[in-house]
N, C-alpha and C positions, 0 to 999 in steps of 0.2 A: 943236402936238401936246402933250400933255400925259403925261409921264414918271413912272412908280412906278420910286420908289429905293427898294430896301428892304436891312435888314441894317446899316443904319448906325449907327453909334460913337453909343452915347447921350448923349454930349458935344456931337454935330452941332448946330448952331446953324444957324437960315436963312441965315444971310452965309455959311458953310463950304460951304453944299449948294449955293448960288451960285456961287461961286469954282470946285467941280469943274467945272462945267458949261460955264463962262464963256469956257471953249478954245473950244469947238466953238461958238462961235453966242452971239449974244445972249442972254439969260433973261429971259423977261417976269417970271416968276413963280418962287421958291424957296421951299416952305415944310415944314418937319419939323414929322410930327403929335406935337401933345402931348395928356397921357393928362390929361382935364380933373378926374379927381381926385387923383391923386399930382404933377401939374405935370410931370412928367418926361418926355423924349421916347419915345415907343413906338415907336422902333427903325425909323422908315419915314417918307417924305416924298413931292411932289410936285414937279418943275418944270415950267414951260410952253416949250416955243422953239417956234419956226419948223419946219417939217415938216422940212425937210434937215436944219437942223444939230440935232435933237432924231432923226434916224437915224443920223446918223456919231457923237452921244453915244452913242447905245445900243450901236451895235454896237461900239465903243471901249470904254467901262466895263463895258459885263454882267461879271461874273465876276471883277473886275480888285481889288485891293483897297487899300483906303483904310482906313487907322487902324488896322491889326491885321485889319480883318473885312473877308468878300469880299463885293462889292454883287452885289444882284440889279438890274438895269436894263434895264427895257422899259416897251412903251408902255401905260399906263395904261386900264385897261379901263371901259367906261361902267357906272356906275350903275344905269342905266334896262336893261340888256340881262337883268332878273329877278335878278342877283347881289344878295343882301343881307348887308350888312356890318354887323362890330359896332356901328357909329352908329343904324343907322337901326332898332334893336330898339326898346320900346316898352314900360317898366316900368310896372310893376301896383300899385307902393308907393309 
């Protein structure tokens, strides 16, 4: 399952958003988006686990707070269900 953190400490590094997770389950995958022209992180990431233990993260973190700021944590919404996000705009310059 594929997990949207959002709300995290701009300091968050992929190894940190790893290590919360790393309680509850395995992580295939950790990673905090970076803003590809300032380098800095935009406040939000993904993980991957295993369907169980990526629902005992969720319903364990949602709301809970790490580094001063309270995460948002749930499961990650598809792409393709018509949602278009800032990536996928389409500049004219």
């Amino acid at each position: 399952m594929n997990i949207y953190v959002g709300n995290l400490p701009f300091a968050t590094t992929d190894e940190d958003l790893k290590q919360i997770f790393a309680e509850y389950g395995e992580v295939q995958k950790a990673r905090v988006i970076i803003d590809r022209e300032s380098g800095r992180s935009r406040g939000f990431g993904f993980v991957e686990m295993s369907d169980n233990a990526a629902r005992k993260a969720i319903s364990t973190l949602n709301e809970t707070e790490y580094d001063g700021k309270q995460l948002t944590v749930n499961e990650a919404r598809d792409k393709s269900n018509g949602a278009v996000g800032y990536g996928n705009r389409r500049r004219s310059w």
